[in-house]
N, C-alpha and C positions, 0 to 999 in steps of 0.2 A: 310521241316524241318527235324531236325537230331536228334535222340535222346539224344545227348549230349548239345543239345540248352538251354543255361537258361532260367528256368520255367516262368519268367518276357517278352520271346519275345513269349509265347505263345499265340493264340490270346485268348482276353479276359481279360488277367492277367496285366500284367502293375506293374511298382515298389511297388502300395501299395499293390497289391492282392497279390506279390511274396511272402513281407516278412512273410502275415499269412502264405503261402503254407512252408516257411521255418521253419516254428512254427510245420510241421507233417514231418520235415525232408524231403520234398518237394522240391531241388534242382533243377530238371532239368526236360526236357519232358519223359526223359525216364522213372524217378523215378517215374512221375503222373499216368504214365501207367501201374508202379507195384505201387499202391497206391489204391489195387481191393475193389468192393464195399464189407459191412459189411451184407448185406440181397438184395432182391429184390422183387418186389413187380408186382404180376400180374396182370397189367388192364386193358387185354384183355375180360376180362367176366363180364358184367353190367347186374347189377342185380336190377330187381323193386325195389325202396324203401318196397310194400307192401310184397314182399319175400324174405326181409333179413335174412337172419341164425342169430340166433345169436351166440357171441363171436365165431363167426366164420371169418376170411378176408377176405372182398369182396369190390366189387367198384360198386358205385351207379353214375348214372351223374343229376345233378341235380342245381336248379337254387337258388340263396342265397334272402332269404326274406325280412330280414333286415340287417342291419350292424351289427356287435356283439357287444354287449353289454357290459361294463367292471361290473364286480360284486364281492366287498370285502366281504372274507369270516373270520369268526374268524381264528386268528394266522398271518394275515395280506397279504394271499396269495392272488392273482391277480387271478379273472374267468375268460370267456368272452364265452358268450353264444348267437348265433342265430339260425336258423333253414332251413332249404331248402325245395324247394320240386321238383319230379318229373312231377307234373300235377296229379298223382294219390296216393300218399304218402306223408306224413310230417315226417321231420325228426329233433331232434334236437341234434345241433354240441355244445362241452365245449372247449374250449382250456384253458392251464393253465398257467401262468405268459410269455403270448406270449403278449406282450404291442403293436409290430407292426400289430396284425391281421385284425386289424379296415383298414388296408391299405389294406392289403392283399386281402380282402375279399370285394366283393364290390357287393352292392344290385342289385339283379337286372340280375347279370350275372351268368352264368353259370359253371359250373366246374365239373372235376370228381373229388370225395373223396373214400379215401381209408380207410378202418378201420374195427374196431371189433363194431357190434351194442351190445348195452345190452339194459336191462330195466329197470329205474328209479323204487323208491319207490312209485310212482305212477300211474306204470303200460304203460309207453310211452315209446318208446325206441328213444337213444340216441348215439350219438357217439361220443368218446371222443381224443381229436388231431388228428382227422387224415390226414392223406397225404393231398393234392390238388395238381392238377393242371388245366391249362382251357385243353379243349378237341384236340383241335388241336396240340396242343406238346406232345399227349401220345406217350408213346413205350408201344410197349404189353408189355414187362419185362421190367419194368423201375429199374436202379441200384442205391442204397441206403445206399450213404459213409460216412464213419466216417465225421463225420464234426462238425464246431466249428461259433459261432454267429458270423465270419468273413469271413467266407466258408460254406455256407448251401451246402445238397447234392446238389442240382438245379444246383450252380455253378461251383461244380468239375465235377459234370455230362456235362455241357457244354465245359469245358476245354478241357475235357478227346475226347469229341466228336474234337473238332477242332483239339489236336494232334494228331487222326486218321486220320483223313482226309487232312492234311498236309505232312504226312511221303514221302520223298523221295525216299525210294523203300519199299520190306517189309520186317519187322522185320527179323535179319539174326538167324538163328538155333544152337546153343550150342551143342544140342546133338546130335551126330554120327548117320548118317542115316538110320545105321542097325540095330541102339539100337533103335529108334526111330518107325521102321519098324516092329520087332520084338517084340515092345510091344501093336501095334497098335497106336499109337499115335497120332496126327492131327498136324499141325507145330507151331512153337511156333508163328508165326504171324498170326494163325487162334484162335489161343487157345488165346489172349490177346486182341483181338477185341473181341472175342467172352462172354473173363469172362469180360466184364463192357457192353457191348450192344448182346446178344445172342436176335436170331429168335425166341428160342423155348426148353424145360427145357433140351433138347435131347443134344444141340450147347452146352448149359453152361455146363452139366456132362462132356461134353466130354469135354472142356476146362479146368475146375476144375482138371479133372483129368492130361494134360497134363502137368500141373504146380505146383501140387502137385511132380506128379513123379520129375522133374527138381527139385523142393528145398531141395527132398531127397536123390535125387543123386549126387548133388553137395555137401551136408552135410555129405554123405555115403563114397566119394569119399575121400574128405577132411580129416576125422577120421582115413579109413583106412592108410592112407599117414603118419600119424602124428602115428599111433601104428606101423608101418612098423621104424618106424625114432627114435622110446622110445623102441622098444624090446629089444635092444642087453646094452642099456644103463648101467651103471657102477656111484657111485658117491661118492666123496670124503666128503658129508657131514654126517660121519659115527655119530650116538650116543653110545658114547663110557662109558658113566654116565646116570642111570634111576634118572632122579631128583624126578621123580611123587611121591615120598612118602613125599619129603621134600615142594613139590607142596600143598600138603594135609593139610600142619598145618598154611598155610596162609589164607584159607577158613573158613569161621565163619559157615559152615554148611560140614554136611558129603556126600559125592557124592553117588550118589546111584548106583546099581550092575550095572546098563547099562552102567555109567557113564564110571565108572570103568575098565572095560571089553574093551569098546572100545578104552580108553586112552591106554593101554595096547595091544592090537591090534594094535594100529598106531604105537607104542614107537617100539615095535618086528619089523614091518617095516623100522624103524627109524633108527635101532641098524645091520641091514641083508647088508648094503653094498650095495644096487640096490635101487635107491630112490623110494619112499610110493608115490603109488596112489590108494589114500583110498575116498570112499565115504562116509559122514555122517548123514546120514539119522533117524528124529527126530521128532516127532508132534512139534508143538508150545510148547513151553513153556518146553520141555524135558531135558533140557540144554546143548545143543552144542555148546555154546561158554564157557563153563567151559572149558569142554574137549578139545576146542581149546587152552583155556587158556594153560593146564596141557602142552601143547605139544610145544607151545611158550618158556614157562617157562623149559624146557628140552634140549632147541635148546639153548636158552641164556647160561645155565649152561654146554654146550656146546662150547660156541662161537661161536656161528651161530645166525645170524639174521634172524630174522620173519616178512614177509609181509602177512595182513588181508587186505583183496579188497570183499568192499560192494557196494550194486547194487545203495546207495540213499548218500547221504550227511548226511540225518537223521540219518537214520543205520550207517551210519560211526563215526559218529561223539558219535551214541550212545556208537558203540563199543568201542571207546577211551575211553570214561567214566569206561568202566566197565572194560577194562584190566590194566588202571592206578588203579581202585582200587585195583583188584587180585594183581598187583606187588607193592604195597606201601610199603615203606620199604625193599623191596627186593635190591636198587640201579640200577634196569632195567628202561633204558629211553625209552617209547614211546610216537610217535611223530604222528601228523595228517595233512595228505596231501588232500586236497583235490581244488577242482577250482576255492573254494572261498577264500584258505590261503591268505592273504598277500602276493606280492611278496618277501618283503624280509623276511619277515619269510620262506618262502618257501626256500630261495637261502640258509637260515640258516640248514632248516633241511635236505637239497640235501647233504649237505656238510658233515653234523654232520653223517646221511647214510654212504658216500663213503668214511668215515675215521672210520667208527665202532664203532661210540657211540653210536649209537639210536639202542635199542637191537629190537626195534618191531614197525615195520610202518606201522596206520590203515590208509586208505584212499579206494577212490572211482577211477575211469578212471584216474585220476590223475598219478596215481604210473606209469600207461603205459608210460609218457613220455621218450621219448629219453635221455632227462639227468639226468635221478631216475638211481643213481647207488646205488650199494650195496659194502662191504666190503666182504663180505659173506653171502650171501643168504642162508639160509638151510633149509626154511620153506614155502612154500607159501600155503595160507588158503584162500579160495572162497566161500562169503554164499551168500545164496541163487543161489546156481551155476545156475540155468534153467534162470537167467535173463543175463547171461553171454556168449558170443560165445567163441567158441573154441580157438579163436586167442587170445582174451583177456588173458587166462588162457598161452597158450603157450608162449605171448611176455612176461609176469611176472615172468615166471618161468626162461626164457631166461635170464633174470638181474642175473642168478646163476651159480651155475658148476651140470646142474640136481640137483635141490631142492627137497625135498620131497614134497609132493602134498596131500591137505585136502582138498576135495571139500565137502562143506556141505549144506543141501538143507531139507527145511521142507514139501516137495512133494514126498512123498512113490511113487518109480516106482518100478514096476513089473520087478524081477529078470534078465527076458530075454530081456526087452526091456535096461533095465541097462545096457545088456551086448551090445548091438548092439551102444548104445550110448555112453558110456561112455569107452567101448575096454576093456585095462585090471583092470579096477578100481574093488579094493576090497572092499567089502562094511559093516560098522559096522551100526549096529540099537540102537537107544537109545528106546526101548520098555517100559520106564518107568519114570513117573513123579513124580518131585521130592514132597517132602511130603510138604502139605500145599495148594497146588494148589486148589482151587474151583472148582466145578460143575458149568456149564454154563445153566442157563435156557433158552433155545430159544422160542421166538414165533414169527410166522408171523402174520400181521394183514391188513387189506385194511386202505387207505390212510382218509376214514370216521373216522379211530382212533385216528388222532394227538393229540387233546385235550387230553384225556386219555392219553397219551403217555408225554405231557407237565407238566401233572400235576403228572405221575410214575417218572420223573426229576426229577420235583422242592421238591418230599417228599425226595428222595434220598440226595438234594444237603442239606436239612434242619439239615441230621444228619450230612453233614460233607464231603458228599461223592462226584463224578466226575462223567461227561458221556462224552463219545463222541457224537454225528452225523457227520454221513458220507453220502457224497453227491458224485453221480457219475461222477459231472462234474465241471471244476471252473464256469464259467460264464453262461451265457444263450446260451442254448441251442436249442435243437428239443421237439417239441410235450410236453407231461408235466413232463418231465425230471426237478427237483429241483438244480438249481445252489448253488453253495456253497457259492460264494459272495452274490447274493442278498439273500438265506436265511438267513447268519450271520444277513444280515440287518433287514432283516425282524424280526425277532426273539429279537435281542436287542431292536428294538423299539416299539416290541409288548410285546409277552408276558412271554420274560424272560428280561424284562427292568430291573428289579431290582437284575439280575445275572450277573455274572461276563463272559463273552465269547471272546473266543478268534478262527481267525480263521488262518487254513493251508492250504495251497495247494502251489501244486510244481511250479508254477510260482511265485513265491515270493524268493525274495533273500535268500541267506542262512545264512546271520546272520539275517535276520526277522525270518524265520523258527526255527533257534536256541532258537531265542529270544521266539517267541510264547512257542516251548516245552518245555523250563528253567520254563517259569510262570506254566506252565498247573504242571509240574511235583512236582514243588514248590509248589502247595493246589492255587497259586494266580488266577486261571483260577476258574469258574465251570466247565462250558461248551469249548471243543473242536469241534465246526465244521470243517470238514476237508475235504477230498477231499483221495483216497487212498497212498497217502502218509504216512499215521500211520498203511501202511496194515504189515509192518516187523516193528521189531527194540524199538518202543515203547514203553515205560514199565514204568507205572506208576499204582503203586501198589491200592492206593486209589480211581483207577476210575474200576465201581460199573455198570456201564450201557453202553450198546452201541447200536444206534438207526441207523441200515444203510434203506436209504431212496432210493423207483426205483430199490429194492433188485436186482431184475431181473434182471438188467444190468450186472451182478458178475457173474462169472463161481463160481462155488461149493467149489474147493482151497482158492478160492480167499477170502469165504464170510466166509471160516474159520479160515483163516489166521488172518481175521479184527472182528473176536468174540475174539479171541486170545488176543485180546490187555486189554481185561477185563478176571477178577477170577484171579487177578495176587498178591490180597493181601488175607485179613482176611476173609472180607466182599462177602456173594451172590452176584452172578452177573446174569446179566441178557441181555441179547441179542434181541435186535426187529429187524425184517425183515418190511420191509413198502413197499407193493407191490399190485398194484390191476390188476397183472397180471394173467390170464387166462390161457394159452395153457400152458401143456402137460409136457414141461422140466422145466418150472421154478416151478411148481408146485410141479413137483418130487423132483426139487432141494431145494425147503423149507422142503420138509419132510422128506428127509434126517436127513438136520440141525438139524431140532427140534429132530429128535428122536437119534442124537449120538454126541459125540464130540472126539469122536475113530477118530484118522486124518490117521489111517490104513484104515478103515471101507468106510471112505469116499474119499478114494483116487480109493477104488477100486468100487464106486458109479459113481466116476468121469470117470473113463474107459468108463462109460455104456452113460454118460450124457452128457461128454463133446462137446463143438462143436467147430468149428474151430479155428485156435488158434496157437498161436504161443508158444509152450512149454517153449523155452529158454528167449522168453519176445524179447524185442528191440535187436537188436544188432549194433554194430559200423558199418557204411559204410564200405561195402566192404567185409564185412563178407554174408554169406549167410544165405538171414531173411527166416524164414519161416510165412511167410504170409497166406497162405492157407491150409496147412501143420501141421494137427495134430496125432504127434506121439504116444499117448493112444486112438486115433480114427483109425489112418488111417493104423494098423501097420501089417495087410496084403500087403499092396504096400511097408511098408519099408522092409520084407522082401525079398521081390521081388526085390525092389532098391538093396539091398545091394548085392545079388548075381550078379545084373548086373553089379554093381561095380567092385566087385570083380574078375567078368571075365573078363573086360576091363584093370584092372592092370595087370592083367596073363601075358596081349597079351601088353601091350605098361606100364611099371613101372612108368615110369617120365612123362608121356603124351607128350613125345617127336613128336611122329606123327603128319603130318601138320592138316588133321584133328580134332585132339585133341588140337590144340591151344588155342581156345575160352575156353573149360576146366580148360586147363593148368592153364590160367590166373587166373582163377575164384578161384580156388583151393589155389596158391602161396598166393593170398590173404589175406588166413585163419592164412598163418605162418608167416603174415607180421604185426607188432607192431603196434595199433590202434593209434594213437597221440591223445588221445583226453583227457583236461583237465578238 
């Protein structure tokens, strides 16, 4: 097999299994083998039932007593309880809204289990979801991927195995074999067996690492190409008129000294003849899209058209809302592009662009397309830039004659890591929140709380007020992970029957999505169960509560970004973490939360806490993801990467060198237009 095979002739897979694997962007065999696991779990070491550690992770092998039990708890959540034993310990197993495990699980036989023991309120200990499988299919490292109630690990882990052992020769090597030599490295077809079935933790280090180095030296590579190609740059979109004062008396509120400072920052840029690449850097809620607004609105007064490109549909479609108010009255058209326009509204507003009426285009990947022209470009504006690749930014800007460049991002990075990433971007801070803003009260609680937590709602909804829940996954999942679909259900027909709820999540069309936030923002909603799609963009003043559930599942950014969405009106607010996680980072990472809502404070908590990760989020095929590759973790290797880089263009500029082809490619890439709608 090749690794350009479609993923549908791999064995196992078949037309219906492809189209879930096309659900994780899953194309092809090559993609399933950069498709690395999310943990692993070691169950080489079996341990008595009677000398379990507790909350500690370990593997017992043991034989099932009865079938599991289904058992309704208040709030309408699904149990299922049985127990095992080794011959000289009893143990007993929960799992939570798993309806299949009565199959799974069969009396009688035996299996190993994976997990954290604790001890009930009755002094027994117990374990709650953990792993299985029977004894004869263990790996000592068994690998443990993202997956979805249509793709359990079990069967990408099988897939992954059959397109190793299919490959037609082995994996071919990207990187030049002196750089490769020279850093010690293992090949990259040791290193990709190794990171989804490694012998031993020594194999997986050493492959983690060879593929780390590769995402960041292709990233490293890329960048410097693209500041080599914008140094000498010149542009004819000069601001020759400071509108921002005239900006100022269309705002029903006064901008605060950050606000200010930095609009004025960008505009000196704006006005200098060598196009603005400014970074905007802003806690939630700081107002970065005012100061985007100020700088739109100066570009119009200009003659220059302005493009805003948001990472969601939601955020897009919010930001439309909010810069048709800033310009009402003003006779500035903005217009909204995105993959759910209408065709012919779309073929309307392409038009009304490339003849200069539409002073300001929000939209999502959309605007990438090949026939999104402009009349004059002079603006281009990126939020949440870390969920954006390079190329996305550079095909946008490419619609202009050198546009000036606002990338704006609610993720404090570190001065030097800023520089290595972002090249020559200058960077303004919005250090201060606007007046009015709430205090967020956070607390964590164990999952024993809900009730409590139903009835801290339902007082809230009595005066008038809103919550979210946020759930980390849509559907049914793994272990006792709370889906979003079945808890909406669960919850309407339990014990907010006589509340109003409405649910999101990003597989739902976008005029249903539209349609959900229209109700929630309108008072018509109480309840938003959602999924993190409300983690940007959001903004509904009157909700007062936010209950995220499985906390643990959220990096530190992430679980502040989605408190963010609350303290945005009059009224306290208040923050729940719902987690009866245990070990070490999530722990730290609630108590953070609770103790700051400084999104400075906690970016540089995040440095310490973070774990692997993809900085920039998704990125378009063809761009280079970082999968493994975290740059506030890993940023002794990206120094390392980037000199190697560096020395590599010394010696060959263009990657012209036959050698350098596989590179080459990879790299052209990054400056190649995403098409994606």
């Amino acid at each position: 097999m090749q690794l350009k095979a479609d993923i549908q002739y791999v064995k196992g897979v078949g037309p219906a299994r492809a189209e879930a694997f096309h659900k994780l962007s899953v194309d092809t065999a090559g993609a399933l083998l950069r498709y690395y696991p999310r943990a692993y779990e070691d169950w080489s070491q079996i341990v008595p039932i009677r000398e379990m550690p507790e909350n500690t992770p370990c593997c017992i092998r043991a034989t099932v007593c009865h079938t599991p039990e289904k058992i309704r708890v208040p709030g309408g959540l699904l149990l299922f309880k049985t127990s095992v034993t080794d011959g000289e310990g009893l143990l007993n197993l929960t799992f939570f809204n798993n309806k299949y495990i009565g199959k799974m699980l069969k009396e009688g036989e035996e299996y190993l289990f994976f997990g954290k023991a604790t001890r009930n309120r009755y002094g027994a200990r117990e374990m709650a979801s953990p792993l299985f499988q029977k004894p004869q299919s263990a790996n000592a490292i068994r690998p443990i991927y993202p997956s979805t109630a249509a793709l359990p690990t079990k069967t990408i882990e099988k897939c992954v195995r059959a397109v190793l052992d299919s490959l037609d020769a082995p994996i071919p090597d990207i990187l030049p074999e002196d750089i490769r030599l020279k850093n010690k490295l293992c090949t990259l077809d040791t290193a990709i067996r190794h990171i989804h079935f490694p012998p031993d933790e020594a194999a997986l280090e050493e492959a983690r690492r060879r593929l780390i180095f590769d995402e960041l030296f292709l990233l490293q590579l890329g960048l410097l190409q693209m500041k080599s190609r914008t140094q000498t740059l010149k542009t004819d979109c000069v601001v020759q008129t400071d509108a921002f004062p005239e900006f100022c008396k269309l705002l029903p509120f006064t901008m605060t000294g950050a606000q200010q400072r930095a609009v004025k920052e960008a505009t000196a840029d704006m006005r200098s003849g060598e196009p603005m690449n400014r970074l905007l850097q802003g806690d939630v809620g700081s107002g970065k899209t005012a100061v985007a607004a100020a700088l739109v609105f100066t570009a119009a007064k200009n003659g220059m058209q302005s493009a805003v490109m948001a990472p969601t549909e939601v955020l897009a479609e919010q930001h439309y809302r909010t810069f048709r108010n800033f310009f009402k009255g003003t006779g500035f058209e903005v217009a909204l592009l995105t993959g759910s326009t209408p065709t012919a509204q779309k073929r309307k507003i392409k038009a009304a662009l490339a003849a200069g009426e539409i002073q300001l285009a929000v939209g999502t990947h959309a605007l990438l397309q090949e026939d999104v022209e402009f009349s004059r470009l002079g603006l281009v504006v990126t939020d949440e830039q870390h969920r954006f690749g390079v190329a996305q930014r550079a095909s946008l800007s490419a619609k202009g004659d050198n546009p000036h460049i606002l990338v704006m991002s609610a993720t404090p990075i570190p001065r030097t890591l800023g520089l290595i990433l972002y090249g020559d971007l200058n960077v303004s801070v919005l250090d201060e929140l606007p007046p009015g803003r709430q205090t967020i009260e956070t607390y964590c609680v164990g999952s024993s709380y809900h009730q409590r937590i139903y009835k801290f709602i339902d007082k809230h909804i009595e005066r008038g007020l809103q919550a979210y829940i946020v759930c980390p996954l849509v559907e049914e999942g793994e272990g006792n992970l709370i889906p979003a679909e079945e808890y909406y259900e669960t919850l309407s027909k339990g014990v907010f029957r006589h509340r109003r709820l409405g649910l999101l999540h990003g597989r739902m069309k976008p005029k249903e999505k539209d349609e959900v936030m229209r109700a929630f923002a309108a008072g018509e909603l109480d309840i938003l169960v959602a999924t993190v799609v409300i983690e940007v963009g959001v903004d509904v003043p009157n909700a007062a509560v936010i209950v995220i559930e499985n906390a643990e599942r959220f990096g530190l950014s992430q679980l502040h970004q989605l408190r963010g969405r609350v303290g945005r009106g009059k009224e306290k607010s208040t923050c729940i973490l719902v987690s009866d996680a245990q070990n070490e980072e999530a722990t730290e990472r609630f108590r953070v939360l609770c103790e700051t809502t400084d999104g400075f404070k906690i970016a540089d908590a995040d440095l310490k806490l973070r774990g692997p990760g993809d900085f920039f989020g998704k990125r378009q095929h063809g761009l280079p993801a970082l999968h493994l590759a975290d740059i506030l973790r890993d940023t002794e290797m990206l120094v390392t990467v980037r000199r190697a880089a560096e020395d590599l263009l010394k010696q060959d500029p263009a990657l012209t060198a036959p050698e350098h082809t596989a590179l080459r490619k990879q790299t052209d890439k990054m400056f190649s237009a995403a098409s994606v709608g």
